[in-house]
SERO-346145 format. One record per residue (C-alpha): residue in one letter; x, y, z; chain; residue number from 1. Coordinates in Angstrom, 2 decimals, always signed. Layout:
N
<"A",<X,Y,Z>,"A",NUM>
...
//
This chain:
63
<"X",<+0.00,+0.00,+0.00>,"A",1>
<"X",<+2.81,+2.67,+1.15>,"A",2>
<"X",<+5.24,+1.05,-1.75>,"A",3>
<"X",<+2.23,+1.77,-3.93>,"A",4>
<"X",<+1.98,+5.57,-3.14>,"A",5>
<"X",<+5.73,+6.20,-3.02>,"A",6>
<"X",<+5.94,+5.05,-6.79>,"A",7>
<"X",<+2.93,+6.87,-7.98>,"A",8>
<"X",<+4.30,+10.14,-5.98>,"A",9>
<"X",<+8.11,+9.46,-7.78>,"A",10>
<"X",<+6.25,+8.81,-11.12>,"A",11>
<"X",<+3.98,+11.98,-10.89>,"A",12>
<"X",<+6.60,+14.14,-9.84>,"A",13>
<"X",<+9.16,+13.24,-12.69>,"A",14>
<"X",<+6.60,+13.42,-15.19>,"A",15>
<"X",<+5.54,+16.77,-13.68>,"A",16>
<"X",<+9.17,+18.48,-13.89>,"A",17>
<"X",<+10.35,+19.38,-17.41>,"A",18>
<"X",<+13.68,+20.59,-18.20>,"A",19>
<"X",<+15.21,+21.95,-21.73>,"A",20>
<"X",<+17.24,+19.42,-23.90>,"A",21>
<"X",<+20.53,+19.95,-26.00>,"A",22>
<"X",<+24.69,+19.98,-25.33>,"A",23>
<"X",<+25.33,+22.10,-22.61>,"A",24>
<"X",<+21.71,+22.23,-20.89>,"A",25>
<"X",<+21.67,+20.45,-18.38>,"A",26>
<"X",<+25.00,+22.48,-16.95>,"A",27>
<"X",<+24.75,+24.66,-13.65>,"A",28>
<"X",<+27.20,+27.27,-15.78>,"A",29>
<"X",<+26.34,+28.79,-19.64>,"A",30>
<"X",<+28.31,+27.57,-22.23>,"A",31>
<"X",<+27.06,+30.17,-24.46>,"A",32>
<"X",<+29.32,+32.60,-24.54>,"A",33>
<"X",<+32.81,+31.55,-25.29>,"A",34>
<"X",<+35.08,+33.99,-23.79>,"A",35>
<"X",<+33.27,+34.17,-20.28>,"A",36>
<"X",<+33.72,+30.32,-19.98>,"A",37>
<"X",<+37.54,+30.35,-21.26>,"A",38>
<"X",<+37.67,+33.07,-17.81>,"A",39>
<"X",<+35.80,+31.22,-15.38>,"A",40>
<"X",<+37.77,+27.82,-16.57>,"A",41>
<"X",<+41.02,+30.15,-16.27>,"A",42>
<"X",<+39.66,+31.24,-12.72>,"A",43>
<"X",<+38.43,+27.84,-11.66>,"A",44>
<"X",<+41.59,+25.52,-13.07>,"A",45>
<"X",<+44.09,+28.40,-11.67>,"A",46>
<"X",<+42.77,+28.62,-8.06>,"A",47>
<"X",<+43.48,+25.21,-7.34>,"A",48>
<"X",<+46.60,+25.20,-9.29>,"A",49>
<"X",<+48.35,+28.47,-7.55>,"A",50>
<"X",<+46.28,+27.70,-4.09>,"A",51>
<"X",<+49.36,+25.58,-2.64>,"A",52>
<"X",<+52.07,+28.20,-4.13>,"A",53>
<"X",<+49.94,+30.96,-2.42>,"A",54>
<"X",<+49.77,+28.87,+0.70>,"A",55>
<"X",<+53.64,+28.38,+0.70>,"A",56>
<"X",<+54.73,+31.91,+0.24>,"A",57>
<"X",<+52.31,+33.09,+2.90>,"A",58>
<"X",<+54.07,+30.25,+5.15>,"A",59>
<"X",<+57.47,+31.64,+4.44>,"A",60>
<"X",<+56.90,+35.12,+4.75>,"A",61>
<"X",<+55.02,+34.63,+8.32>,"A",62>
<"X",<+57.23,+36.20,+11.10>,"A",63>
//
């Protein structure tokens, strides 16, 4: 009976939520624009990259 009304709920509610199709649509970020995503890639891919080098000159220069 409960089984019964969970799967009916699940099947209702994905049935009931549409979302748009197509390369890059189902991305939290827009891939429309070319240059803006070559910067936030840039911004993204070089945080984590120069994080530890950041981290390491801050360590050294500490008095």
């Amino acid at each position: 009976m409960l089984s019964a009304g969970v799967r009916r709920f699940a099947t209702s509610a994905i049935r009931r939520s549409h979302y748009e199709e197509g390369p890059g649509k189902n991305l939290p970020f827009s891939v429309d624009n070319k240059w803006r995503l070559l910067a936030m890639m840039c911004v993204f891919f070089g945080s984590g990259f120069g994080a530890p080098f950041f981290i390491v000159r801050h360590q050294l220069l500490k008095k």
